[in-house]
N, C-alpha and C positions, 0 to 999 in steps of 0.2 A: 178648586185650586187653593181657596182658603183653608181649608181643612187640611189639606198637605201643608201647607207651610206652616202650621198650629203644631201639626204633630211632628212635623221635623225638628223644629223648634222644640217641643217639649221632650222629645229623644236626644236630643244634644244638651240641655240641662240636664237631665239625671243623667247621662254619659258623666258629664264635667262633676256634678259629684260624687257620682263612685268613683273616680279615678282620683279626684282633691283629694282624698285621706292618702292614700297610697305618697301623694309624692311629697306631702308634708308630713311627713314621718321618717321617708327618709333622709329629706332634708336636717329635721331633730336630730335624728340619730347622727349625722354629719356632726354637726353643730358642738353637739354635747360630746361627742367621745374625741372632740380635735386636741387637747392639751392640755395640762397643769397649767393650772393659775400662776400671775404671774408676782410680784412683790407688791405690785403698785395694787391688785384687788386682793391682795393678802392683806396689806393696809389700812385698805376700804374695808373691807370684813371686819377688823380687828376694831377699828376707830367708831364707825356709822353705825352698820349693821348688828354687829353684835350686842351693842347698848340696846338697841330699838329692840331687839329680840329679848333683852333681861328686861325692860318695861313692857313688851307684850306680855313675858309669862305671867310677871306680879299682876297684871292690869287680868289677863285671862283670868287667873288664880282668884281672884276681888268678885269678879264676876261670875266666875262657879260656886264660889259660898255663896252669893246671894243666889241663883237659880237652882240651888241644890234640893230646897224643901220641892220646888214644882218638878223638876228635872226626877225626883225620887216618888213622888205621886205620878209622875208618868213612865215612872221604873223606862230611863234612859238615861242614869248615872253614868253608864259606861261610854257611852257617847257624848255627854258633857263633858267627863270629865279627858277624853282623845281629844275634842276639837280646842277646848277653851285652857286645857294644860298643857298633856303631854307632847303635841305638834308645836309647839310653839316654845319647848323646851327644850325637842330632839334638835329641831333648825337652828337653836343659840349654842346646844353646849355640845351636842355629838354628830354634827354634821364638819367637815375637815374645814381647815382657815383658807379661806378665800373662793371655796366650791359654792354657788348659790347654787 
């Protein structure tokens, strides 16, 4: 009897998580495609956010000259230089005002 209920139990765990990805995604896709921003996180974006993202890029930028010589002895410049510049560039200067 314990055995049944071991595996009943462990059939209705992986159940719940093959099904968890399915309904949180489309819950996301709800979420994200509902509307245009509004003034007041156009604002936000403008005032908060977009500062913090012009001292991440400087602050990223500081910190890929320094990791550059090791980053280049482990020939993965290009992925230095994606995570610690260019992402932290695109989300300040060419992502729309108010879209996180």
């Amino acid at each position: 009897m314990r055995n049944f209920i071991k595996s009943g139990a462990v059939i209705g765990v992986i159940a719940a998580l093959i099904c968890v990805p399915f309904a949180t995604s489309a819950q996301a896709q709800e979420y994200f495609e509902a509307k245009e921003p509004g003034g007041g996180a156009m604002m936000y974006d403008m005032v908060v956010v977009r500062p913090i993202g012009i001292v991440a890029t400087a602050v990223g930028s500081v910190f890929w000259l320094i990791s550059l010589p090791f980053s280049a002895s482990g020939d993965n410049t290009d992925t230095a230089t994606k995570k610690l510049v260019k992402e932290p560039a695109a989300y300040t200067f060419k992502r729309p005002l108010g879209e996180f």
